[in-house]
SENUMAR-782565 format. One record per residue (C-alpha): residue in one letter; x, y, z; residue number from 1. Coordinates in Angstrom, 2 decimals. Example, Ala and Ser with C-alpha at 12.3 -4.5 7.8 and 13.67 -1.06 7.14 Angstrom:
BEGIN
A_12.30_-4.50_7.80_1
S_13.67_-1.06_7.14_2
***
This chain:
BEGIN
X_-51.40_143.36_86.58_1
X_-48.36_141.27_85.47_2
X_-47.62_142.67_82.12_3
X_-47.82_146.28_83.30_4
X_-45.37_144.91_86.11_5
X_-43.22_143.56_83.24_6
X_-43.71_146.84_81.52_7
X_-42.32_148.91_85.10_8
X_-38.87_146.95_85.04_9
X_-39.89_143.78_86.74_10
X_-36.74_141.33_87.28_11
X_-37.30_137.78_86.54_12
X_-36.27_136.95_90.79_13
X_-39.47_139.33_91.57_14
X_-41.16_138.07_89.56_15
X_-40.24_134.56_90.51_16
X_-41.10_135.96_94.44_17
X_-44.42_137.27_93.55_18
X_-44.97_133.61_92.18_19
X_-44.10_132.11_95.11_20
X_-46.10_134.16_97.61_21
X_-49.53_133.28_95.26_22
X_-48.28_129.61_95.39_23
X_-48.26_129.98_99.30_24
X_-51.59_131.85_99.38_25
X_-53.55_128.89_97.30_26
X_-53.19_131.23_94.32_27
X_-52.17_128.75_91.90_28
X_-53.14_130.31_88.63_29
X_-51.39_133.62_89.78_30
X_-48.31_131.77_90.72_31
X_-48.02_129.85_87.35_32
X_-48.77_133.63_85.56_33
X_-45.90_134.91_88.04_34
X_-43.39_132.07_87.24_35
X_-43.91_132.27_83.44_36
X_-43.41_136.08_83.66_37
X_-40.34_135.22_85.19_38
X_-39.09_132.79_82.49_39
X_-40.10_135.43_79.52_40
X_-38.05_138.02_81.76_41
X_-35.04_135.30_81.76_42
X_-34.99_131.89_79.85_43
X_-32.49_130.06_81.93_44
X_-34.30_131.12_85.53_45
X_-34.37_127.19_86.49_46
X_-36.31_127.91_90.04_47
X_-38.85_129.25_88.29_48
X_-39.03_126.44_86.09_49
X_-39.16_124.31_89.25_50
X_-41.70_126.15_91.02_51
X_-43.26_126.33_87.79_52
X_-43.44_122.76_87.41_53
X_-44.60_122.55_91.25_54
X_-47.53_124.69_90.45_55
X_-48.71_122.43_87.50_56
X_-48.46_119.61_89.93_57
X_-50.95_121.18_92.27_58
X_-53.18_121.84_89.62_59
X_-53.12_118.57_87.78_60
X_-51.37_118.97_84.38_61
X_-49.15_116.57_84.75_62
X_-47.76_116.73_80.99_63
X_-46.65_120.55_81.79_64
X_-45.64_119.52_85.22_65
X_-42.94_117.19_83.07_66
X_-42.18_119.82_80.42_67
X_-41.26_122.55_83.06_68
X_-39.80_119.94_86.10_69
X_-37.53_118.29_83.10_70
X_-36.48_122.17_81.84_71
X_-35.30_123.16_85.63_72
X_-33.50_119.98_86.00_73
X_-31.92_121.13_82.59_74
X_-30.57_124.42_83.40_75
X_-29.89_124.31_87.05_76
X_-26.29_125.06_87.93_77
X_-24.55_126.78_90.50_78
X_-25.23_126.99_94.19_79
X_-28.53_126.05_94.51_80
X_-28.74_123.42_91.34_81
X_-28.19_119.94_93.46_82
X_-31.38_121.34_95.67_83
X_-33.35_122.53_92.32_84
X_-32.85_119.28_90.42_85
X_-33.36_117.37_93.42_86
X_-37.05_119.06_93.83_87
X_-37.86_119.01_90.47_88
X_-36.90_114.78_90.31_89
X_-39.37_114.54_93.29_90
X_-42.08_116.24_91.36_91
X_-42.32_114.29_88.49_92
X_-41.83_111.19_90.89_93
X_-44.65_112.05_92.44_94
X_-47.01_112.66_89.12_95
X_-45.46_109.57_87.83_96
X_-46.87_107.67_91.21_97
X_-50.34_108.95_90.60_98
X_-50.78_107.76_87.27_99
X_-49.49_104.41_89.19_100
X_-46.69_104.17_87.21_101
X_-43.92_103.17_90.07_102
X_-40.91_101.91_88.95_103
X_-40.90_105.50_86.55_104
X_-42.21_106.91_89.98_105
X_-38.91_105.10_92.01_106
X_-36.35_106.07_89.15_107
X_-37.15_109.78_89.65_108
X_-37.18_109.24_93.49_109
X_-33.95_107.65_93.55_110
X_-32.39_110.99_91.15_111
X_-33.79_113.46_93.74_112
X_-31.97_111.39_96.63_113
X_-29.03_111.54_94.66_114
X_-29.22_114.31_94.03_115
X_-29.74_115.58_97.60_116
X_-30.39_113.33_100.50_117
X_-33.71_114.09_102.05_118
X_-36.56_112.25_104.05_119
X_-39.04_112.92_101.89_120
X_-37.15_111.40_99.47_121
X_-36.84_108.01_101.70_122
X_-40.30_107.94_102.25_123
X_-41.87_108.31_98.48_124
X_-39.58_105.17_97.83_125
X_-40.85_103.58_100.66_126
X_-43.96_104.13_99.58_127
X_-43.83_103.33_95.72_128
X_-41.10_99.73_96.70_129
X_-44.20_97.96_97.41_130
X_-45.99_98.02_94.15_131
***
């Protein structure tokens, strides 16, 4: 139970792992209860915001999916923060190209490739270039 795991001395990373092995096993309402453990345990944890945001994607609320993409793009920095903003860009691209909105959909496309070249990048402008 995750408060009695906050309770034991939890860090905000394991917490953040335990979030993403739910995520993995299609338990989506564990790993969004795992990821926001990890944000109480540390505010500025911007993976967790990301795969926080990721996890609202998957389950449709796209207005938190915003919120918590927009929050890791925020505080990423060091190392890994090109990669983090990059994937949190792409997932509010890709809500924004649901609700058919595609040049909101493209701008957010073309941040992620900025801020790290990828394919998948390539193709979701490929794909939203058309409308």
């Amino acid at each position: 139970d995750a408060p009695a795991a906050a309770a034991a001395g939890e860090s905000a990373v394991a917490a953040n792992q335990r979030g993403e092995t739910a995520y993995r096993s299609g338990d989506l309402a564990g790993a969004i209860a795992a990821y926001q453990q990890a944000i109480e345990l540390d505010p500025g944890y911007a993976l967790a915001f990301s795969n926080l945001g990721l996890a609202y994607v998957r389950k449709g609320r796209a207005a938190e999916a915003i919120w918590a993409s927009r929050r890791a793009i925020a505080l990423a920095k060091g190392a890994g923060a090109a990669t983090i903003r990059a994937g949190a860009y792409y997932n509010i691209g890709k809500l924004y190209e649901l609700d058919g909105q595609y040049e909101r959909a493209m701008s957010n496309y073309l941040a992620a490739r900025r801020e790290k070249p990828d394919k998948s990048y390539d193709e979701a402008l490929q794909r939203v270039s058309g409308y």
